[in-house]
KEGU-515013 format. One record per atom (N, C-alpha, C, O): residue number from 1; residue in three letters; chain; atom name; x, y, z. Coordinates in steps of 0.02 Angstrom, whole numbers, plus 32768, in hexadecimal, padded with zeros to 4 digits. Layout:
N
     i    aa   ch   at   east   north     up
   NUM   ALA    A   CA      X       Y      Z
...
! end
This chain:
91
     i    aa   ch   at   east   north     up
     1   UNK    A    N   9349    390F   0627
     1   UNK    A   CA   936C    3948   0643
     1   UNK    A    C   93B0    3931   065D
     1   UNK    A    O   93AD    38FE   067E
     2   UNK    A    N   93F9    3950   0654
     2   UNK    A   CA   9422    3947   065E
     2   UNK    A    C   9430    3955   06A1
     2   UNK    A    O   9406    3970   06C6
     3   UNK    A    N   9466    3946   06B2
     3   UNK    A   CA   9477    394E   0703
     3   UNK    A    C   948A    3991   071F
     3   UNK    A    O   9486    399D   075B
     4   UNK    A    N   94A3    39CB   06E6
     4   UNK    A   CA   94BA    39F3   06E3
     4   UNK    A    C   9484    3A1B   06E9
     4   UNK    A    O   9475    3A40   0717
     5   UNK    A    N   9465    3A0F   06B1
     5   UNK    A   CA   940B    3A43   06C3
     5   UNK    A    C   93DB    3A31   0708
     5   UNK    A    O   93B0    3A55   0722
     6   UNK    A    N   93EB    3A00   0716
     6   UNK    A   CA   93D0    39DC   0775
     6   UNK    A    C   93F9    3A0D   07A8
     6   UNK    A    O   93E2    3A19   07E0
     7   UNK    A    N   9429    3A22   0797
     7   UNK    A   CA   9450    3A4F   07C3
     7   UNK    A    C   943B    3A88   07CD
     7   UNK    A    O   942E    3AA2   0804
     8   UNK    A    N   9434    3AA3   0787
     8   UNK    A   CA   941C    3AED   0795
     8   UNK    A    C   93BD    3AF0   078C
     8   UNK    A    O   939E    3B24   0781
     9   UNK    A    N   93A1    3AB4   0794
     9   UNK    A   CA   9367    3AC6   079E
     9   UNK    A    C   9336    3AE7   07DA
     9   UNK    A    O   9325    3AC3   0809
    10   UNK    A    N   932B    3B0B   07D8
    10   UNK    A   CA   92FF    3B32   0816
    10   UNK    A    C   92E0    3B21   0833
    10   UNK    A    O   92AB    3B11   0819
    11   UNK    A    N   92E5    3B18   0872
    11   UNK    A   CA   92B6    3AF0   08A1
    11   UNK    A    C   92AB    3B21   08D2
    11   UNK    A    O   92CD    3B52   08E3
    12   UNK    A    N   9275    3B08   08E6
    12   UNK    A   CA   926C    3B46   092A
    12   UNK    A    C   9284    3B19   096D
    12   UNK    A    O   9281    3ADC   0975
    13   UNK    A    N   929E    3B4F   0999
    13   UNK    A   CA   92A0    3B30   09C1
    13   UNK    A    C   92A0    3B6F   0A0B
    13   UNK    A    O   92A1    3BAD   0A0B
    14   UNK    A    N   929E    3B48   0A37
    14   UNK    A   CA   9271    3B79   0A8E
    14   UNK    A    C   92A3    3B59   0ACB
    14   UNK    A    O   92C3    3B27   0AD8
    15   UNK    A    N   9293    3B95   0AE3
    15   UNK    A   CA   92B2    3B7F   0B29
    15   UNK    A    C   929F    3B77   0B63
    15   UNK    A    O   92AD    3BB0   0B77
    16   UNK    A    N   928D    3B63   0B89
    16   UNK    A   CA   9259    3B54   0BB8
    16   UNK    A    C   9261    3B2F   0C02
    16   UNK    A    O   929B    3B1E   0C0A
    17   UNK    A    N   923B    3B21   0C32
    17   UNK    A   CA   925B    3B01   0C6F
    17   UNK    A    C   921F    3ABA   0C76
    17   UNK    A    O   91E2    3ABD   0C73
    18   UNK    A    N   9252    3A73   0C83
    18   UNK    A   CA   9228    3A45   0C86
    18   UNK    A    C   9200    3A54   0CC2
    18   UNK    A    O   921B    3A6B   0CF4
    19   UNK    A    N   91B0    3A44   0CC0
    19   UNK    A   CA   918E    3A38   0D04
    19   UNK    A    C   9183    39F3   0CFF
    19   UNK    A    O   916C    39E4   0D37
    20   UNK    A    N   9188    39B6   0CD6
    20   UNK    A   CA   9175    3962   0CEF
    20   UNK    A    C   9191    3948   0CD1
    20   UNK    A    O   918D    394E   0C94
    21   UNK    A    N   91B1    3929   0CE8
    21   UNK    A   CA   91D5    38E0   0CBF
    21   UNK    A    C   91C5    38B2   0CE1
    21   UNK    A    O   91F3    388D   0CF3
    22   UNK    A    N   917A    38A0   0CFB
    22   UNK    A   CA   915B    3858   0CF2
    22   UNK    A    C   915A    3836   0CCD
    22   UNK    A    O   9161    37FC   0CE0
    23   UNK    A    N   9155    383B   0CAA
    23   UNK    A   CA   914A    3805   0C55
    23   UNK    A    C   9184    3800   0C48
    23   UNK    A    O   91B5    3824   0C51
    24   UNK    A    N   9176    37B9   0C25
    24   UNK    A   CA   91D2    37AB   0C12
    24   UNK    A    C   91CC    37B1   0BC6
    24   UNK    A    O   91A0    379D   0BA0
    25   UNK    A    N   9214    37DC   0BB8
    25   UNK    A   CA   9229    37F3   0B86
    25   UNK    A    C   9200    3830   0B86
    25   UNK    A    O   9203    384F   0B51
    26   UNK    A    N   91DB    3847   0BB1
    26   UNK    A   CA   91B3    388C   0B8A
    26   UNK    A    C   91D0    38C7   0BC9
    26   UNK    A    O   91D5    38AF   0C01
    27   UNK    A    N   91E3    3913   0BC0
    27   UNK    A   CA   91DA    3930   0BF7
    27   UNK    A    C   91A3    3966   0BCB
    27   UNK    A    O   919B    3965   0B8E
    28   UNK    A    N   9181    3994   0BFC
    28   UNK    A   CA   9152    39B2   0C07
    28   UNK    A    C   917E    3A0B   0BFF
    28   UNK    A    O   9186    3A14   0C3C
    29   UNK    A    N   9198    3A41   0BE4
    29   UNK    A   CA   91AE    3A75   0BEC
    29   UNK    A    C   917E    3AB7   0BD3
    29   UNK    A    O   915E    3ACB   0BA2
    30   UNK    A    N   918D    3ACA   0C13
    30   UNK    A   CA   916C    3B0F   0C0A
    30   UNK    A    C   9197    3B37   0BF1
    30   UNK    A    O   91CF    3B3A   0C08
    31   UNK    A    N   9178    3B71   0BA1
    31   UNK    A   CA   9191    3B9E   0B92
    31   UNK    A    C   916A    3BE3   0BA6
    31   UNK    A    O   912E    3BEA   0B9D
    32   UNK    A    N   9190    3C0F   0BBF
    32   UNK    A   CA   9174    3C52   0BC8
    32   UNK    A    C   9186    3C84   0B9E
    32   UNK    A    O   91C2    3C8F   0B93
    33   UNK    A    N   9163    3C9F   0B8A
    33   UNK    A   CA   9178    3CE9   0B60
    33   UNK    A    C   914B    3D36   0B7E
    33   UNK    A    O   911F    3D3C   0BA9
    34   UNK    A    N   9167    3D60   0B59
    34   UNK    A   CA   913A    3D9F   0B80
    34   UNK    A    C   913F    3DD1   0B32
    34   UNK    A    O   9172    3DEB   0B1D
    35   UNK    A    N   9103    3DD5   0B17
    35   UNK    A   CA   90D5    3DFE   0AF5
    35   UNK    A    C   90A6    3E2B   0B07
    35   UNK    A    O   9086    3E22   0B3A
    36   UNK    A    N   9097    3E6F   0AD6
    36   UNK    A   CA   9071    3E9F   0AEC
    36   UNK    A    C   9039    3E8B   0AD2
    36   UNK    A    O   9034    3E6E   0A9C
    37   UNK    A    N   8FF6    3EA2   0B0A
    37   UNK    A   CA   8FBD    3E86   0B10
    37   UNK    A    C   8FAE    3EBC   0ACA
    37   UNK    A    O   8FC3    3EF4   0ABB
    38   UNK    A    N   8F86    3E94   0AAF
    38   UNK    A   CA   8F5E    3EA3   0A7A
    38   UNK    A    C   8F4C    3EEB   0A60
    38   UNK    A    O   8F60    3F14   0A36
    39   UNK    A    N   8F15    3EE5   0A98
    39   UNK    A   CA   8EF2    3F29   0A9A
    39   UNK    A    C   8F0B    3F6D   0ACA
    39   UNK    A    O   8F03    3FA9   0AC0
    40   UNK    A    N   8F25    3F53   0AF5
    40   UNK    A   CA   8F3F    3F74   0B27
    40   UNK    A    C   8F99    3F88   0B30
    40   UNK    A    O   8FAF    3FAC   0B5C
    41   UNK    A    N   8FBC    3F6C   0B04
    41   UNK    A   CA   8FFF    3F75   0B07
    41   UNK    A    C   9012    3F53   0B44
    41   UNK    A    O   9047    3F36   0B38
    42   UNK    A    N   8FFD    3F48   0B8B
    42   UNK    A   CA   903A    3F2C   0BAA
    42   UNK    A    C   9067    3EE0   0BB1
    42   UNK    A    O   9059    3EA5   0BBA
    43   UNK    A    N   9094    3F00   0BAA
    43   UNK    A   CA   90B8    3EBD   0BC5
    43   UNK    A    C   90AD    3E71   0BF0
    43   UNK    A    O   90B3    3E6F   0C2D
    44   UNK    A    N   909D    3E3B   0BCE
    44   UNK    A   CA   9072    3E17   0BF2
    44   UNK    A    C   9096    3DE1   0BF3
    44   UNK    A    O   90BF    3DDD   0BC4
    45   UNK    A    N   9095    3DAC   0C21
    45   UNK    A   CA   90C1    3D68   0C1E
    45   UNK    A    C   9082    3D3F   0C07
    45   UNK    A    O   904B    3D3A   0C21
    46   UNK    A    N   90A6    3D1B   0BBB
    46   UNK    A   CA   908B    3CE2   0BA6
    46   UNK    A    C   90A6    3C8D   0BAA
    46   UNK    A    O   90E1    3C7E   0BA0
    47   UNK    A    N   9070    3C5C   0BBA
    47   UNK    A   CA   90A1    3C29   0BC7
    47   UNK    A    C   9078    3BEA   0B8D
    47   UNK    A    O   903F    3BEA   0B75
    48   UNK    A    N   90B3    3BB7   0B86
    48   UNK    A   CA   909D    3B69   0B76
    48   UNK    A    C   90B0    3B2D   0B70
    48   UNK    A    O   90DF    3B19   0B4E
    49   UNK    A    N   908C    3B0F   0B90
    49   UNK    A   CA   90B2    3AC4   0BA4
    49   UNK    A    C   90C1    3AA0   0B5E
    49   UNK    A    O   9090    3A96   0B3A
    50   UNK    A    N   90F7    3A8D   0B49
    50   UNK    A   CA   910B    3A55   0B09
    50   UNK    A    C   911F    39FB   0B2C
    50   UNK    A    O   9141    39E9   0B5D
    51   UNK    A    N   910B    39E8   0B11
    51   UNK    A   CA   9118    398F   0B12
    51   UNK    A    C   915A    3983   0AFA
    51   UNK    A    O   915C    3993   0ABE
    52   UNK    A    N   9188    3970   0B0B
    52   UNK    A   CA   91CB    395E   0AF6
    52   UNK    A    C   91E3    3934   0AF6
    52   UNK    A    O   91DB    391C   0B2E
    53   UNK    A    N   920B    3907   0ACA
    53   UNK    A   CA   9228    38D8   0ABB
    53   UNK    A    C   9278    38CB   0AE8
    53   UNK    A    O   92A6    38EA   0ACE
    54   UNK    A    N   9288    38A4   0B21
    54   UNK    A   CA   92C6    388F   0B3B
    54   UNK    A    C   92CF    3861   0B3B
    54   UNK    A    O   92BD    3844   0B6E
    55   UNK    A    N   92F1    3833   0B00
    55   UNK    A   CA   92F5    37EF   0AFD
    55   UNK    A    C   930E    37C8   0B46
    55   UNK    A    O   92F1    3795   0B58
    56   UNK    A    N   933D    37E1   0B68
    56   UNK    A   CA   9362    37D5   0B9E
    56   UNK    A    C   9358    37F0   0BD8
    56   UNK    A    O   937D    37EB   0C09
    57   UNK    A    N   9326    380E   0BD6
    57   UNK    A   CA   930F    381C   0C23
    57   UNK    A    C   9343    3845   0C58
    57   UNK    A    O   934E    383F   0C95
    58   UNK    A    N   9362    3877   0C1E
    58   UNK    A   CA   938B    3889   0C4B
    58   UNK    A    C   9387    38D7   0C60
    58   UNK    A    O   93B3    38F0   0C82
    59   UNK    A    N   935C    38F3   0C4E
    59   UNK    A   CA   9338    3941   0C75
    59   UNK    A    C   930F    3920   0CA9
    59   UNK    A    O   9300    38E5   0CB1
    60   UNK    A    N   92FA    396C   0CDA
    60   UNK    A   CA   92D7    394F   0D1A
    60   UNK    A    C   92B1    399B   0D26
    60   UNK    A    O   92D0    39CE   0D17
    61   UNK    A    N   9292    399D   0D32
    61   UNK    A   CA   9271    39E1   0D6C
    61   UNK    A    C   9298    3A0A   0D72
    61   UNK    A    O   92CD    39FB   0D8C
    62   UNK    A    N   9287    3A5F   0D56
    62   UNK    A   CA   92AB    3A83   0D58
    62   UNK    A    C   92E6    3A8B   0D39
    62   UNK    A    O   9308    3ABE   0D40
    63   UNK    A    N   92FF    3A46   0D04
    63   UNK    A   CA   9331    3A5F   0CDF
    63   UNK    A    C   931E    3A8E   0CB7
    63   UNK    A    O   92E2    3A93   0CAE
    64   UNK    A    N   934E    3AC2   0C93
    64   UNK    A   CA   9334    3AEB   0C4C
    64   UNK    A    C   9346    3AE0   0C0F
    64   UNK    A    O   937A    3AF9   0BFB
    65   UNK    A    N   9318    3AB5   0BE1
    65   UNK    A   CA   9339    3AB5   0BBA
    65   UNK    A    C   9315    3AC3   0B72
    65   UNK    A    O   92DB    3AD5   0B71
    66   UNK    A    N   9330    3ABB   0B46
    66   UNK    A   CA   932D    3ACF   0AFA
    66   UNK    A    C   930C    3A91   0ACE
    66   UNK    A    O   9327    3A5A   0AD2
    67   UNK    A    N   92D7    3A9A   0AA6
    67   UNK    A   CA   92A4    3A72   0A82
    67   UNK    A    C   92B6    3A8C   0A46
    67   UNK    A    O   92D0    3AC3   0A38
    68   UNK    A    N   929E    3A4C   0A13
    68   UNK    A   CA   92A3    3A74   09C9
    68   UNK    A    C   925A    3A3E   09B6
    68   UNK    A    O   9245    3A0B   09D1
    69   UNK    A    N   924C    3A58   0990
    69   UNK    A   CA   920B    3A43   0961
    69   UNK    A    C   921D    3A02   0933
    69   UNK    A    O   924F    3A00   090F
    70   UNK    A    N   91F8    39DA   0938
    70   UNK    A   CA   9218    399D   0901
    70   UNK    A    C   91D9    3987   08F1
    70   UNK    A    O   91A4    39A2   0902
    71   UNK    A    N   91E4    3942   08C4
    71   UNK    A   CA   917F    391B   08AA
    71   UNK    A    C   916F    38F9   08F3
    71   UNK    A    O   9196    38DD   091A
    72   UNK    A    N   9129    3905   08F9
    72   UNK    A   CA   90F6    38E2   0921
    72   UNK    A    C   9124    38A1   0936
    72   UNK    A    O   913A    387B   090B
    73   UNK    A    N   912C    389B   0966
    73   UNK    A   CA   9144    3858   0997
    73   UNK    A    C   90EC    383C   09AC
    73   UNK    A    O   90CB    380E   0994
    74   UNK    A    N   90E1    385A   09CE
    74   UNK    A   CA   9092    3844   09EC
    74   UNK    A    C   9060    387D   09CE
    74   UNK    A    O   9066    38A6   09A0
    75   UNK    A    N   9025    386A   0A05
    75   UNK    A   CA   8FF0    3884   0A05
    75   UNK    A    C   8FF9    38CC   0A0E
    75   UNK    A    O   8FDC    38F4   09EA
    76   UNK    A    N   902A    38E1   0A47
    76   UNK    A   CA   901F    392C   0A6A
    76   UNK    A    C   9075    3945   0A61
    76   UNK    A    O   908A    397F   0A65
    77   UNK    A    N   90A3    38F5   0A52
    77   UNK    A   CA   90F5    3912   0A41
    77   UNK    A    C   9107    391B   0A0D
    77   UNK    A    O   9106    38EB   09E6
    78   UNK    A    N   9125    3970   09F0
    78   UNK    A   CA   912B    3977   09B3
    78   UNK    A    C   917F    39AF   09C5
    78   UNK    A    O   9198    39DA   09A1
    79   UNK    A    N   9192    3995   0A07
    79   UNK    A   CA   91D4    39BF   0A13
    79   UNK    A    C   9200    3984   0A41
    79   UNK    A    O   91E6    3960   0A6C
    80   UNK    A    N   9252    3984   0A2A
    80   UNK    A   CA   9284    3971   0A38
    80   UNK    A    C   92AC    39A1   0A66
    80   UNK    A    O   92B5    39DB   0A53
    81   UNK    A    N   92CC    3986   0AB6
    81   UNK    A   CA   92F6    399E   0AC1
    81   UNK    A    C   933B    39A2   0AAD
    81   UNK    A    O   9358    396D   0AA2
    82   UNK    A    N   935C    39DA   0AA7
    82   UNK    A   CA   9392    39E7   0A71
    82   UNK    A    C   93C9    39F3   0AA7
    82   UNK    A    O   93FF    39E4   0A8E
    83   UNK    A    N   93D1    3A08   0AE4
    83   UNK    A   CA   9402    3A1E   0B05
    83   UNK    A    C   93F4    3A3E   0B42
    83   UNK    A    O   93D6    3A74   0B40
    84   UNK    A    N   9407    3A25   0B7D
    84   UNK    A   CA   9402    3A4D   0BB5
    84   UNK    A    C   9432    3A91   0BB9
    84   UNK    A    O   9470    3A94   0BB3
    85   UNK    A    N   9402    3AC7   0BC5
    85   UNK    A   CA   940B    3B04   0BC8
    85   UNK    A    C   9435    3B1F   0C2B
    85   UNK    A    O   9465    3B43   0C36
    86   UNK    A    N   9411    3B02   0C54
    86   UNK    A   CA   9417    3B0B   0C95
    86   UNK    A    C   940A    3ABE   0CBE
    86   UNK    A    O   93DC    3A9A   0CAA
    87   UNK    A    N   9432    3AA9   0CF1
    87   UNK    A   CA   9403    3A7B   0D11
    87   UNK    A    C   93F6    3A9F   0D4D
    87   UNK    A    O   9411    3AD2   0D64
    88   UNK    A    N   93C1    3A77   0D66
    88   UNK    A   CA   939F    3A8F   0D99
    88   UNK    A    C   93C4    3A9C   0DDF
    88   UNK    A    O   93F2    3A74   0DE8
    89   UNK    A    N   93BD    3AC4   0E0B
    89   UNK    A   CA   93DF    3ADA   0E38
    89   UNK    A    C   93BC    3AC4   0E79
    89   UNK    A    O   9384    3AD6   0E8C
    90   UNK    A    N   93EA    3A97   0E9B
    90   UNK    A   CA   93CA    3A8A   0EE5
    90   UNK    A    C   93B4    3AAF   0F1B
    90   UNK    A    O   93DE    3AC5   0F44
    91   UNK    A    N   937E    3ABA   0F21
    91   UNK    A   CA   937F    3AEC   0F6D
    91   UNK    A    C   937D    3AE5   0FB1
    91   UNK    A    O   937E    3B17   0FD5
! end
């Protein structure tokens, strides 16, 4: 595959807020979405934790940021962080 077709290949990718960056090189981000319940139509908040890839350890708690899908790194990591969206805000 050429470099050119690597460009426009489709990847998915989410946006989400880290909750752990214990592990080194891995953070922990929660994505939320909100879908209508099934049977019932309402509006419901759905959530899920992804395993992420930060070579450099440089997100933390509460940053927001953006994952894309790539091949299996590990056991449970099958997503790369791609770009901080927000950093986290001191309170």
């Amino acid at each position: 595959m050429s470099e050119a077709q690597q460009a426009t290949k489709n990847t998915r990718t989410l946006i989400g807020k880290v909750v752990s960056d214990k592990r080194a090189k891995t953070v922990t981000v929660l994505v939320e979405r909100r879908a209508a319940h099934e049977l019932y139509g309402k509006i419901v908040a759905r959530s899920r934790k992804y395993h992420a890839h930060d070579e450099k350890g440089e997100y933390h708690m509460g940053d927001t940021v953006e994952i894309a899908e790539t091949r299996p790194l590990s056991k449970t990591k099958a997503w790369v962080v791609t770009r901080l969206v927000e950093k986290a805000r001191l309170v």
